[in-house]
N, C-alpha and C positions, 0 to 999 in steps of 0.2 A: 745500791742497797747499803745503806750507812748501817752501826753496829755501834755506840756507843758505850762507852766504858773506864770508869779510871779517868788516867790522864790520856788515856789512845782513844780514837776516833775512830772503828776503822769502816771499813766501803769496801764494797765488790765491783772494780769498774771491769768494763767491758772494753775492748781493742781489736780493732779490724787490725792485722799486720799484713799487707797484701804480699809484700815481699817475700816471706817465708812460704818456702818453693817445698821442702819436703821435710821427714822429721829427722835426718839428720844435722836440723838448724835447728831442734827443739832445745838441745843443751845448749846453746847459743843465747838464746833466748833468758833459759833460764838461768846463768852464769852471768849476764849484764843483770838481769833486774833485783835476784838476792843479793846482789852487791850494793844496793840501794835500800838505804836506812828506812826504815819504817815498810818493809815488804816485807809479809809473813806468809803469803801461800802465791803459785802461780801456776795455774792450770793453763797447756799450751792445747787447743784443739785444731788439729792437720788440714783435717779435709774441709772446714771453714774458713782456715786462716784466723782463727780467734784467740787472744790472747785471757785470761782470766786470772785478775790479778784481786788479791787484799791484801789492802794497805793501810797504814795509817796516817790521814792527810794532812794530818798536824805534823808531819816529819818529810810524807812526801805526795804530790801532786798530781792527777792523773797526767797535766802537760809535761811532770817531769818526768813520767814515767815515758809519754811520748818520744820527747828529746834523746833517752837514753837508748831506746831499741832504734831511732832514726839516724843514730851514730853510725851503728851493723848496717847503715842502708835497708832496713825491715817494711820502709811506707809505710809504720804504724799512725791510726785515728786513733780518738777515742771514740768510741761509739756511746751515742745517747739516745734510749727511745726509739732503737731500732735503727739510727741514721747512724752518721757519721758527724763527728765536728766539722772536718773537711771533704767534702765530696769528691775529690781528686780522683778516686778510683776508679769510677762510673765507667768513665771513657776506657782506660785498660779491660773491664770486665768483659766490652760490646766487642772490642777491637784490638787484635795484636798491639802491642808497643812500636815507636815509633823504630827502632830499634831492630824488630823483628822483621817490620816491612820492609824496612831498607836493605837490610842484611839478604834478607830471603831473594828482593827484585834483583841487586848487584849478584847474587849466587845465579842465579837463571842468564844472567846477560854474559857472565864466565863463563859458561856452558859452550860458549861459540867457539872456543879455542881449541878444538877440534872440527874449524873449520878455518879458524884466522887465530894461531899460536900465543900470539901477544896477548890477545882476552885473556888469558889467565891471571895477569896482573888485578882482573877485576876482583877475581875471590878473595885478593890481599887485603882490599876497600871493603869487601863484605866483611873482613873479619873485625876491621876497623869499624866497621859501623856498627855491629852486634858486641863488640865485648865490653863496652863502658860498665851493663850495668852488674856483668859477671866479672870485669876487673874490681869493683868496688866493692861488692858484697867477699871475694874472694880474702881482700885486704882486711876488710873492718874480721874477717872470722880469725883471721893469723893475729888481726890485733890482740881479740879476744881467748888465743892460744889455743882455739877450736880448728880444725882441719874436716872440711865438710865437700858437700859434693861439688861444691863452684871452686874448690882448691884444686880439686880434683879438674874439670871440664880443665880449667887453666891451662893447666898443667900439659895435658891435651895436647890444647890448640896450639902452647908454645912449642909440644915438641914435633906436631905435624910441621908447623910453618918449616923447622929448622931442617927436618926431612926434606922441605919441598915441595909438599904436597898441601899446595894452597888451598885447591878445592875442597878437600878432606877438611882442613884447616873450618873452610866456611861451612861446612855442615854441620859441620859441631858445633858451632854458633849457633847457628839456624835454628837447626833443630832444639838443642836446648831453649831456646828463649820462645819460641814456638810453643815446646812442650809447656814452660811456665806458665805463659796464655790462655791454653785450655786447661789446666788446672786451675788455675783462677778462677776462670767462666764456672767449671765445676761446683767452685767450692761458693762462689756467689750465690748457685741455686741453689746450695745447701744449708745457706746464712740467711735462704731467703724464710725459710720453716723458723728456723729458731727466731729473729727477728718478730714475723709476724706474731708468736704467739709471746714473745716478751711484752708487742705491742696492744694486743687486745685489752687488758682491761685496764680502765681510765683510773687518772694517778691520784684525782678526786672523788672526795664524797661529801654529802651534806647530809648535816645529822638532821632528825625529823622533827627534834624538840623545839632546836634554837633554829634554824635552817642555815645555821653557822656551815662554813664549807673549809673541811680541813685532809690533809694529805691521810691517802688509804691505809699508812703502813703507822697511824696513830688512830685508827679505828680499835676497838678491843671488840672482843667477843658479847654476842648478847646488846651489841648497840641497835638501835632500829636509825636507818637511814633512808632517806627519800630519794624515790628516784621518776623521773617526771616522762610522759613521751619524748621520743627520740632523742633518752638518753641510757648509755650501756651502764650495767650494773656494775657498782665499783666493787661489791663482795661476795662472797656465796652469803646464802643466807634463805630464810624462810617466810613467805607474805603473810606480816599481820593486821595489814588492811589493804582495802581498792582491791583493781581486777586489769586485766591488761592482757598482750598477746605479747610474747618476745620471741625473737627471730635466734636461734641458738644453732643456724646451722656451722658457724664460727667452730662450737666446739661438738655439737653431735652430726653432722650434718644433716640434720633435718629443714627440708625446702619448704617447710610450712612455718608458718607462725603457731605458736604451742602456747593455746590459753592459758591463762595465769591467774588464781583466785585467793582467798586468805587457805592457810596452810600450803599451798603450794611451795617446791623446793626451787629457786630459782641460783646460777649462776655467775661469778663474774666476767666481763668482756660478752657477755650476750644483752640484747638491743633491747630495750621497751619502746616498743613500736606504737602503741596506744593507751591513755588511762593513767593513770596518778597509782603507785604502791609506795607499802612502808614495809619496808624489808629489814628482820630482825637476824642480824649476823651470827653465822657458824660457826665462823674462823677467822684468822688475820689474815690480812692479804696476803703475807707468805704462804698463806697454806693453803690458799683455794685449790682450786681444780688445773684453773690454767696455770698456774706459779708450778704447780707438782708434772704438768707436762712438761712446761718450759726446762724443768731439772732433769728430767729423765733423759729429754733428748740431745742437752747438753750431757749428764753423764752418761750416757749412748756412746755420745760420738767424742769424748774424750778417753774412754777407756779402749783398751787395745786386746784384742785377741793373741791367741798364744801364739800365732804365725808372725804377727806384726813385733810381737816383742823379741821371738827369736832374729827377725831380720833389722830391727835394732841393735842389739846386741852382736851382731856379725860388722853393721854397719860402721863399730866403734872400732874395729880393728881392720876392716878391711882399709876404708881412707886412708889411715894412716900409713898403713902398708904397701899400699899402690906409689903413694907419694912419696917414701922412700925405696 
């Protein structure tokens, strides 16, 4: 969503950060990227994994913005249209990390040393095999003068090993990176709602005068634009010619097709299934129906309850605390 103005440009991009495990890596987040010239707002959503950033991209780029959270080791994309620029994630959302498995099989195969002693050595190799990616996120946070939960696990695991207590050592790997996994998977099928309804309605329209075809978010109100079978409607808006059947269960869910005639109230992101209309627009594309869902459930699941922000606000002193 671009925002022209002045000499600033600015955009609303969107960022898958798979990396980010919980929200006391939110200040982390938001400490790398207001550091970065031409950032002027950045909304972090949890249980997504979503980053929400505007910017201005005459100063900075959404790949620079990528580079700067992949320093913290975050895994940030940019996400476009509901994908990602890089698909890399896919595979972690289906399946532990490589990381996880290895750690978790060598923790089960240590187990023997209550029956042959020496296996214990093996939990040493589990820990070795699990902590790469919680040594590195641990580092990139001390870089950023943040103290967070992977400072913490660290912490942990160095001072079981120094105990002795190998096994201990490898659960706490385990488990952690474990736990990361299924919140991942989590938050994928919570990325999967928002996505889809970002994606529903199409980024084109053709206007009905000239049958010129021009992007949706340069449509103005009171435009009439044509929309042909088996094409979804680019705006809300109202029919002032032709007749048709649109499939709307996308956003009511109704499993019928719902006749459509002049004055009828049609939609954007819902189908013309059949019949030629001239649909005379409500609104901007930002203000349809589906654009006003898409906001809500982004500002849903960005806002915090008063439980979440007491255990915020503990979790700012407690880290710190523990680790000294």
């Amino acid at each position: 969503m671009a925002m022209a103005g002045g000499d600033q440009k600015m955009q609303k991009s969107y960022f898958d950060v798979l990396g980010l495990c919980c929200s006391s890596e939110v200040p982390l987040v938001e400490n790398i990227l207001k550091s970065l010239d031409g950032v002027k707002e950045v909304s972090v959503v949890v249980p997504t994994r979503t980053v929400i950033v505007v910017h201005d991209t005459l100063l900075v780029s959404q790949l620079q913005i990528v580079k700067a959270l992949n320093t913290a080791r975050l895994e940030a994309n940019v996400r476009l249209d509901g994908s990602s620029v890089a698909g890399g994630g896919s595979y972690r959302k289906k399946w532990p990390s490589p990381y996880a498995m290895g750690s978790g099989a060598l923790l089960l195969i240590s187990l023997l040393k209550f029956v042959f002693p020496p296996m214990k050595w093996v939990a040493v190799a589990a820990v070795a095999v699990g902590i790469p990616p919680i040594l590195l996120k641990a580092i990139a946070s001390i870089r950023n003068l943040r103290l967070d939960v992977t400072v913490l696990v660290l912490i942990a695991v160095i001072s079981t090993l120094a105990m002795k207590d190998y096994t201990e050592a490898a659960t706490v790997v385990f488990l952690f990176t474990i736990a990361d996994w299924l919140e991942s998977r989590a938050s994928h099928k919570a990325n999967a709602v928002m996505t889809s309804l970002m994606s529903i309605a199409p980024h084109k329209a053709t206007i009905a005068e000239t049958g010129e075809e021009v992007d949706v978010n340069e449509v103005k109100v009171n435009t009439v634009v044509a929309v042909k079978a088996g094409q979804a409607i680019p705006i809300d808006g109202i029919v002032v010619d032709g007749q048709c059947e649109v499939d709307e269960k996308s956003l009511t869910g109704e499993s019928f097709p719902v006749p459509k005639q002049k004055d009828s109230t049609v939609w954007a992101g819902t189908i013309n299934l059949s019949g030629y209309i001239s649909v005379k627009t409500t609104a901007l594309a930002e203000d349809c129906v589906v654009a006003k869902m898409a906001k809500l459930v982004e500002e849903a699941q960005n806002s915090k309850s008063k439980t979440q922000r007491f255990i915020d606000q503990c979790a700012q002193y407690y880290t710190p605390g523990m680790t000294y």
